[in-house]
C-alpha positions in Angstrom: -50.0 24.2 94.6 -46.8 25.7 93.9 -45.9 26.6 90.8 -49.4 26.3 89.3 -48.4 23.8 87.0 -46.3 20.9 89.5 -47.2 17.2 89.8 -48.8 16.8 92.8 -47.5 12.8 93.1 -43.7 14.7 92.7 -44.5 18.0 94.8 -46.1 18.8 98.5 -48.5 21.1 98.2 -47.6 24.6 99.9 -50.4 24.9 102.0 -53.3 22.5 102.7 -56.8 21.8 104.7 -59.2 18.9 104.8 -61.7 19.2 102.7 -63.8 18.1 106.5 -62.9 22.1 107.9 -66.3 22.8 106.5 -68.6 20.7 107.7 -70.7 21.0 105.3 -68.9 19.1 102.8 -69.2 15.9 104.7 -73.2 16.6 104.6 -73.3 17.6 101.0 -69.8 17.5 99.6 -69.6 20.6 99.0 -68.1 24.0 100.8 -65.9 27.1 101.1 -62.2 27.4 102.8 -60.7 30.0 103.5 -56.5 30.4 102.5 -54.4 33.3 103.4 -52.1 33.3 100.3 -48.8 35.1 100.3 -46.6 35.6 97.3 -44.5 32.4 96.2 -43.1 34.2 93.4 -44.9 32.1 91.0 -48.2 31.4 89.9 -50.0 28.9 91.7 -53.3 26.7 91.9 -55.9 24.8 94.2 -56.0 21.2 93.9 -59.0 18.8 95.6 -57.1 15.4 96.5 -58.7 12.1 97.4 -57.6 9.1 98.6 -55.4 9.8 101.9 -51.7 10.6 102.4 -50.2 7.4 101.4 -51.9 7.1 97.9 -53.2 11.1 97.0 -55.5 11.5 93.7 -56.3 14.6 92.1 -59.6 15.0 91.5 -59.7 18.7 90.2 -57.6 22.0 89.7 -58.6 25.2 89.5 -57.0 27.6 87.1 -53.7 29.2 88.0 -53.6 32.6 90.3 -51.5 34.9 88.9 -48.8 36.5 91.2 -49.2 40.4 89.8 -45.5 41.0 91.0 -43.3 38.3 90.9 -40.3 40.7 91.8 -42.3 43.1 94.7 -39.2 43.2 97.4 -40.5 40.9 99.7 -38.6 38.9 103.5 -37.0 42.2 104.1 -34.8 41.0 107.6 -31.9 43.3 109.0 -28.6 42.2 110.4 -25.3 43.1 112.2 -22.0 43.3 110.4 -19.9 44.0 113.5 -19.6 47.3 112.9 -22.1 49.4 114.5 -21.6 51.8 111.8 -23.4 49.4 109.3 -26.5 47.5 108.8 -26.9 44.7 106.4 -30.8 44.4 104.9 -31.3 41.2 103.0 -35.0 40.7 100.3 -36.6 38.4 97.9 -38.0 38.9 94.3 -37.9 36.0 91.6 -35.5 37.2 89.1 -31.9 39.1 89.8 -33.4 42.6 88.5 -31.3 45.1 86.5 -30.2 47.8 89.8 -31.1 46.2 93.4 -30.0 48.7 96.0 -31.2 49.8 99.1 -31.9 53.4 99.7 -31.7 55.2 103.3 -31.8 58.6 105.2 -32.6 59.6 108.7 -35.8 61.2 107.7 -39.1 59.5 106.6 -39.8 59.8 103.0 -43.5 58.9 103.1 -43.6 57.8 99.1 -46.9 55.7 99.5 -49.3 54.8 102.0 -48.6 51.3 102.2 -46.9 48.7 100.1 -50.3 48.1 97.5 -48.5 51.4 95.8 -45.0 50.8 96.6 -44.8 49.7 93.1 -44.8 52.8 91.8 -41.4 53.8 90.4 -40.2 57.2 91.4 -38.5 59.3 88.8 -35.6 60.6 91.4 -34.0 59.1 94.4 -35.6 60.0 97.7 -33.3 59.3 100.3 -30.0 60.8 100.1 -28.0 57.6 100.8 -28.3 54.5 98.5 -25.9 51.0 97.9 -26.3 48.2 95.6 -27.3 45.2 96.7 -25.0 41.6 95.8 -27.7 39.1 94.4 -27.5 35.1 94.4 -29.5 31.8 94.6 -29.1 28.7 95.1 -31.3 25.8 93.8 -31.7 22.4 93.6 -28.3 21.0 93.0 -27.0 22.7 96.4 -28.9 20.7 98.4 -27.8 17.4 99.9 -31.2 14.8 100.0 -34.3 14.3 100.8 -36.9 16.4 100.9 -35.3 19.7 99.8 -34.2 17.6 96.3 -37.5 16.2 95.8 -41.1 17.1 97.1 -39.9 20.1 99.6 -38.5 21.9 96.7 -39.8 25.3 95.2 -37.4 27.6 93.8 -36.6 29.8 96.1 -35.7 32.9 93.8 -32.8 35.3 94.4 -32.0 36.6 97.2 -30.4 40.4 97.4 -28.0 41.8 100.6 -27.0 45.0 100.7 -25.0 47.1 103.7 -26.3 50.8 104.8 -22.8 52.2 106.2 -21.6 55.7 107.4 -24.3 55.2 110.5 -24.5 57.5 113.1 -24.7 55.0 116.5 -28.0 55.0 118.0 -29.8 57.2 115.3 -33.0 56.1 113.9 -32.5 55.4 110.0 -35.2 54.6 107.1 -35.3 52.6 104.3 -36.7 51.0 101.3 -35.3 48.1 98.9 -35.7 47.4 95.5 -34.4 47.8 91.8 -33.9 51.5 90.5 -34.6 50.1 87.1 -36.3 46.7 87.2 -40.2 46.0 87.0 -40.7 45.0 91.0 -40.9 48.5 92.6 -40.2 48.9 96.2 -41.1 47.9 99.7 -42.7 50.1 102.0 -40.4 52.3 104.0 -38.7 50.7 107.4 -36.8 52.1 110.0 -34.5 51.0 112.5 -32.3 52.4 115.3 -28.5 52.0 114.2 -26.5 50.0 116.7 -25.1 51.2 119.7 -21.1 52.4 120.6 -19.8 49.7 122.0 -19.6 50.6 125.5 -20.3 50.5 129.1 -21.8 53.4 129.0 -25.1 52.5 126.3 -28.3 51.1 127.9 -29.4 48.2 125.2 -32.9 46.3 125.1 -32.4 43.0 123.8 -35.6 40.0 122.4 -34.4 36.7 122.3 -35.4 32.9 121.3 -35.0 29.4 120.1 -36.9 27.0 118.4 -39.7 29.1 117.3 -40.8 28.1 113.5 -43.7 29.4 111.7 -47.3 28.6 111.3 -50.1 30.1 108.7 -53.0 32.7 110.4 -55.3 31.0 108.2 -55.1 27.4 110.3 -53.7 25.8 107.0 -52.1 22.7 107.9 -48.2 22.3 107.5 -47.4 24.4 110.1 -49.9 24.4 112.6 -48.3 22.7 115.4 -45.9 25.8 115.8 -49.4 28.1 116.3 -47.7 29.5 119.4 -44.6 30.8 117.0 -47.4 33.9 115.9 -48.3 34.7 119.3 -44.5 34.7 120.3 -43.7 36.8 116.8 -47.1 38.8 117.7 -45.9 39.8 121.2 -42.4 40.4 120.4 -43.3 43.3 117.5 -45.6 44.9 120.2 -43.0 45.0 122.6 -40.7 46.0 119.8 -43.5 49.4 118.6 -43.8 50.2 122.3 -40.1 50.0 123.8 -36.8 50.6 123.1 -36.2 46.6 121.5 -33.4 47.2 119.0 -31.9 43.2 118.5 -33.5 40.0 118.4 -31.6 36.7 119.1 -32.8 33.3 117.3 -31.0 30.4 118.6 -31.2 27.8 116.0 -34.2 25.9 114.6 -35.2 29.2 112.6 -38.4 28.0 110.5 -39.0 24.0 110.6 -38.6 24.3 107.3 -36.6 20.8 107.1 -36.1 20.7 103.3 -40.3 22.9 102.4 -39.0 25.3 101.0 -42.1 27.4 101.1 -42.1 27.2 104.6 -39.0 29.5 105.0 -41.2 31.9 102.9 -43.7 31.5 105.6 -41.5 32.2 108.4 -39.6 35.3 106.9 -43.3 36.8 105.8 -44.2 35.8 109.6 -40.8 37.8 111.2 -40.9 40.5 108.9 -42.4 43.1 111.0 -40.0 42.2 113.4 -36.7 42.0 111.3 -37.2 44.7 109.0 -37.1 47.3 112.0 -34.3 45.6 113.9 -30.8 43.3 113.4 -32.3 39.2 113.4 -28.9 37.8 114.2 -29.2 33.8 114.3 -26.9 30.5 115.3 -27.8 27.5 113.5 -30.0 24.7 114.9 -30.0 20.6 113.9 -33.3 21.7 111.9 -31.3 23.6 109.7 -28.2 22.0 109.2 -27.6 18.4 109.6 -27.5 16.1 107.5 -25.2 12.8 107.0 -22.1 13.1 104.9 -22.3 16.9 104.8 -20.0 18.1 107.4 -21.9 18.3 110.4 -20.9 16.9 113.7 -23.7 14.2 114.3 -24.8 13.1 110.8 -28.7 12.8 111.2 -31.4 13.8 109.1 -33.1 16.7 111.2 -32.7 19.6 108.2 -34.7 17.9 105.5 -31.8 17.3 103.4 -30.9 21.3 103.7 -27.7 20.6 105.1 -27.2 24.4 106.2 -27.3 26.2 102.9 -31.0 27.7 102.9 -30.3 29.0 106.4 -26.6 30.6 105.4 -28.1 32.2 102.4 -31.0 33.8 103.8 -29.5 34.8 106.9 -26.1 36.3 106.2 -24.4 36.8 109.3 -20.9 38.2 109.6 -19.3 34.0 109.2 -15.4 33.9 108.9 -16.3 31.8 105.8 -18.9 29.5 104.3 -20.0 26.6 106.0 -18.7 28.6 109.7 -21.6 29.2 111.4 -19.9 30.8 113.8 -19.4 34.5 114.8 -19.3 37.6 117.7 -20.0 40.9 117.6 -20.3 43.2 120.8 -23.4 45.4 120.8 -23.3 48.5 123.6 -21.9 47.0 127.0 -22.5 43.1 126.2 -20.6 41.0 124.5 -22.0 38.0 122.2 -20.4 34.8 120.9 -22.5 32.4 118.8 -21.4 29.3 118.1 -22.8 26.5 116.4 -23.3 23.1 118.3 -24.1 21.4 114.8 -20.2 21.8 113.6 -17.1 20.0 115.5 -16.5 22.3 118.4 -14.1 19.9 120.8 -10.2 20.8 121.2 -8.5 20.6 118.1 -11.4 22.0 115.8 -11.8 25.4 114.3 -14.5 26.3 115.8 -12.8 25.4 119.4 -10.3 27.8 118.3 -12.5 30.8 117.5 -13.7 30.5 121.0 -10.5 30.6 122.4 -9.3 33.3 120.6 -12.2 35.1 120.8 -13.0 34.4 124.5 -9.0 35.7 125.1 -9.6 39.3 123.7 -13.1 40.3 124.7 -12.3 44.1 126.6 -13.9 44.2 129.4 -13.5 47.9 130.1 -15.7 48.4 126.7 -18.3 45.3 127.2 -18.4 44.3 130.9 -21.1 41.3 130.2 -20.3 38.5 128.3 -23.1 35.9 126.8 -22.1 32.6 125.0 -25.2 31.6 122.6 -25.7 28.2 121.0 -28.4 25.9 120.0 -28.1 22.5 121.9 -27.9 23.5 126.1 -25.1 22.7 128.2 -27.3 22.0 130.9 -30.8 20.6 130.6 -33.2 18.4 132.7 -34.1 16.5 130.2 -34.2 12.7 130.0 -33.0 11.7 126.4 -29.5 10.2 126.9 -29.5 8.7 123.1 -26.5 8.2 121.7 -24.7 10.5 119.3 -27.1 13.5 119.3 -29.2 13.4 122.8 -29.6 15.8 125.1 -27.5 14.8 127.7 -24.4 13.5 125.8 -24.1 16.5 123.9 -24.5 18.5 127.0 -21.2 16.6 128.5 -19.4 17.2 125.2 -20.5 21.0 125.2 -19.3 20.7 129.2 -15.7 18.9 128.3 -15.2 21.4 125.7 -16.5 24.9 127.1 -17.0 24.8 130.9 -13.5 25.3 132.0 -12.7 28.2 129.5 -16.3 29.9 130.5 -15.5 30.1 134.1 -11.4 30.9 133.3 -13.0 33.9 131.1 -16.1 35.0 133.3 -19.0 34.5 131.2 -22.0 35.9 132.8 -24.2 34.0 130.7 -25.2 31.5 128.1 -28.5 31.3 125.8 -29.6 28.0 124.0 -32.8 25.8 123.1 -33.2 22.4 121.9 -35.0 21.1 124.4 -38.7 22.8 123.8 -38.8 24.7 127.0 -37.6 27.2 129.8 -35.3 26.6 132.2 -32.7 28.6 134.7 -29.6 27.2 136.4 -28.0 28.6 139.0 -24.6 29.7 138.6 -23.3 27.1 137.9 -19.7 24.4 137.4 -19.4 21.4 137.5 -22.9 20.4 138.3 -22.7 22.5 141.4 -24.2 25.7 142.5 -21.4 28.1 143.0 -21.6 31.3 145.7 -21.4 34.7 144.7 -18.0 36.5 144.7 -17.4 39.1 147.8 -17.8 42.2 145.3 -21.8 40.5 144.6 -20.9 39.3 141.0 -21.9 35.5 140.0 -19.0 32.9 140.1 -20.0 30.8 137.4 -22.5 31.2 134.4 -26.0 31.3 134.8 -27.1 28.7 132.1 -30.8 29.6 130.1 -32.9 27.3 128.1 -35.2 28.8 126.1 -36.5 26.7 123.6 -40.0 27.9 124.1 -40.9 29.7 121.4 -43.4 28.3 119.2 -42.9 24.3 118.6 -44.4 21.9 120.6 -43.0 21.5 123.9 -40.6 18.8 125.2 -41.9 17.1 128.3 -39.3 14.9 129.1 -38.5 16.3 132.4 -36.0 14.5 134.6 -37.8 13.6 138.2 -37.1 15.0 140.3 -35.6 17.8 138.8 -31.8 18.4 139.8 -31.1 20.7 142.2 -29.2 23.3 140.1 -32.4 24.0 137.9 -34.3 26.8 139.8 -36.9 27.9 136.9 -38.6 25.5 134.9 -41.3 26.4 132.4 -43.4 24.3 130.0 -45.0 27.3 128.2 -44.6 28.9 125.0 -42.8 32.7 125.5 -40.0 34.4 124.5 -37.0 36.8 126.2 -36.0 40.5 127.1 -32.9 41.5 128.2 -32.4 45.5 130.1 -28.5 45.5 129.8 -26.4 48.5 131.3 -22.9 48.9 132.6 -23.7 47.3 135.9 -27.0 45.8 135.7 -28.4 42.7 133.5 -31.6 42.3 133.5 -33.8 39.5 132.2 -37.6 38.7 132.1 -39.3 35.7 130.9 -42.2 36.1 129.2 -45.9 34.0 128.5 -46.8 34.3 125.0 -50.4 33.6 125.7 -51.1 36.6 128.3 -47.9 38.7 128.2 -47.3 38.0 131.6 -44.2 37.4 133.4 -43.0 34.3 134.1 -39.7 34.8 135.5 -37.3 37.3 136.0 -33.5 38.1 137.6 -30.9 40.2 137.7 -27.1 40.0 137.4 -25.1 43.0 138.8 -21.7 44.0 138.7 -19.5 46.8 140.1 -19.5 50.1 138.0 -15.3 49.8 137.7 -15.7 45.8 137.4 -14.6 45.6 133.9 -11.7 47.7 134.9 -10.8 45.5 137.6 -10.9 42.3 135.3 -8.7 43.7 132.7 -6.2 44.8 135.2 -6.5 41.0 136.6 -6.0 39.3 133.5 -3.0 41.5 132.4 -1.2 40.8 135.7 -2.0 37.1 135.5 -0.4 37.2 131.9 2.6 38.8 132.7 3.4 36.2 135.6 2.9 33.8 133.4 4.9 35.0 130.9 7.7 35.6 133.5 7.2 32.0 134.3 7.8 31.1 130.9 
């Protein structure tokens, strides 16, 4: 129970397990359970319910747990600004502290040997760069319904975001947050490798996934569906410790959250290992922001009554504004655009506009791969046609909208989820398989799928499957990406053995970029001759 003190017939509990876990309290009614608990910034209690879901008494509370450090710098998660001079770190604590700031160097400063002492306050700095942090919150009054203005709700503290800037490119930096003068110490010390030059000359190693969500080590109950999520998250930080990984991509449905608001602590304690040591750049999912009456472009339920505020706070990514999920940012030779297929994105829209713009003045000579990122697929073999917000009428909207203006601008790729599994087009227009160019390059975009990452799996697979899918996978995994001036590289991987599951390569030309610019400029000119 979260805060110690909250009404159990108004609240959901944070975590929870039948009483029936231990057998023996079926026998004698009595037992032991076993709770991993995490800090929720507040005290908190256990509470023995009776009755069933639909009409819950409490039968007996224990007394309250007390959190020891309300304000301990806690969710640390990196991101991208655009420049790859800069880093952005975002962290918890309750209260707004007196001097939050973020301290960096490129050499370790081993302080303490692990975050039990970290709340030791030094007497004088010990990195020899440092920026303070902008605090805010939101609470109960941003939110738009259901369960995020009623049982879902906890407050969710204040969250800090500071930016590390004057980076070296591809330098290794360190870190700790915190509050030079408040009572919650500081984190442990992270590192990260600074962003590449944007160039077709940088080598980049890249994780990526979509619908992954969260779920508690300990087997309690509200998340455990999305098990596989910590063998995905597992897998991905070993790759991370072992290889050159230095971005991770989450394409929409970030925690399952859906108005819980404990369960986007969950998920940020879950990712932490992973997104404290390397940019988490996100686009938003239905799980995160619809909601009717709030904006969105199909006006269902799916975020809990959320309506996209939780996720825009606690991931600040470089928006043109608030409420525009939608953004690019070129990282060594690739270039990516996220968009967000929960906002209006058909002709006419802002959001249509962006990509237009955007799509126009990608350089080529500087990032010869292009990648188009969203959450709901443009192609999928699925089977829901439900009208507004299935799977296959979206997919022609995202088609009517985007496929023309992909192919005019040679995107190599796109990345989305949605539908809970894997799958690979060919490249592909118009529902047809397109032959390679005569220089070896891809015609079309190869369209990816992969929703696989950690909640259950969508079997509604159309039969027979069409003839443009060539991989499909109904297994929980996750994505790499080896990208280079010439070469894109991608592998598929099974969360439950590491193994591969699929893998392909896109090449290009080493002066292909060149070639494309010089293309496009000649092409403008005639037509501004024609004009």
């Amino acid at each position: 129970v979260v805060p110690a003190d909250a009404n159990l017939t108004e609240s959901a509990p944070a975590k929870w397990k039948f009483a029936a876990g231990d057998p023996q309290h079926v026998v004698t009614g009595s037992g032991s359970l076993k709770f991993r608990l995490i800090s929720y910034r507040a005290d908190l209690a256990f509470a023995m319910m009776r009755s069933g879901f639909d009409t819950p008494v409490e039968v007996a509370r224990s007394l309250p747990i007390k959190v020891l450090r309300p304000n301990e710098p806690l969710q640390v998660h990196l991101a991208l600004t655009g420049d790859p001079r800069e880093m952005r770190v975002q962290w918890n604590t309750r209260d707004a502290g007196l001097k939050p700031q973020v301290q960096w160097g490129p050499e370790s400063v081993k302080y303490s040997s692990g975050r039990a002492d970290a709340g030791v306050i030094d007497s004088g700095p010990l990195y020899p760069f440092s920026a303070e942090a902008d605090t805010n919150r939101y609470g109960v009054e941003d939110m738009c319904g259901g369960a995020a203005t009623s049982v879902g709700w906890v407050d969710a503290g204040h969250h800090h975001v500071a930016l590390m800037s004057g980076l070296k490119p591809a330098t290794r930096f360190y870190y700790r947050v915190g509050d030079l003068n408040g009572d919650g110490g500081w984190s442990e010390e992270f590192s990260f490798v600074s962003a590449p030059e944007i160039s077709p000359d940088a080598t980049v190693h890249i994780l990526a996934v979509a619908d992954m969500g969260q779920a508690e080590a300990d087997g309690s109950l509200e998340g455990s569906e999305m098990m596989p999520s910590r063998n995905t998250t597992h897998r991905m930080a070993q790759d991370a410790a072992s290889s050159p990984y230095s971005l991770v991509l989450h394409l929409g449905d970030i925690s399952y959250a859906r108005g819980y608001s404990t369960q986007w602590d969950n998920f940020l304690h879950q990712i932490e290992p992973l997104a404290a040591h390397m940019p988490y750049m996100v686009a938003p999912g239905n799980h995160e922001r619809d909601w009717p009456g709030s904006g969105d472009f199909f006006g269902v339920q799916d975020s809990g009554g959320e309506c996209g505020v939780v996720y825009e706070r606690r991931f600040p990514m470089p928006y043109p504004g608030k409420d525009k999920q939608w953004y690019a940012f070129a990282y060594g030779p690739i270039f990516f655009i996220h968009y967000s297929t929960e906002h209006p994105f058909g002709p006419g829209s802002e959001q249509y506009e962006f990509m237009v713009e955007t799509l126009i003045n990608v350089d080529r000579r500087r990032t010869p791969w292009l990648v188009v990122a969203g959450h709901r697929p443009i192609y999928v073999a699925s089977t829901n046609a439900n009208w507004p917000d299935g799977d296959q009428p979206v997919s022609q909207l995202l088609r009517d909208a985007f496929e023309d203006l992909f192919l005019e601008h040679a995107v190599d790729m796109t990345l989305q989820g949605h539908h809970h599994s894997y799958q690979r087009t060919c490249p592909l227009y118009r529902g047809a398989c397109q032959p390679s160019n005569s220089d070896g390059t891809t015609a079309a975009p190869i369209h990816l799928v992969i929703g696989h990452a950690g909640a259950g799996l969508s079997l509604n697979i159309v039969e027979p499957p069409p003839a443009w899918l060539k991989n499909l996978g109904l297994w929980w995994g996750y994505l790499r990406m080896k990208v280079c001036r010439s070469r894109l590289h991608v592998e598929v991987v099974g969360d439950d053995n590491g193994q591969l599951m699929d893998n392909f390569e896109l090449r290009k030309p080493e002066d292909w970029g060149d070639k494309f610019m010089e293309a496009k400029t000649l092409q403008s000119t005639r037509h501004m001759r024609h004009l």
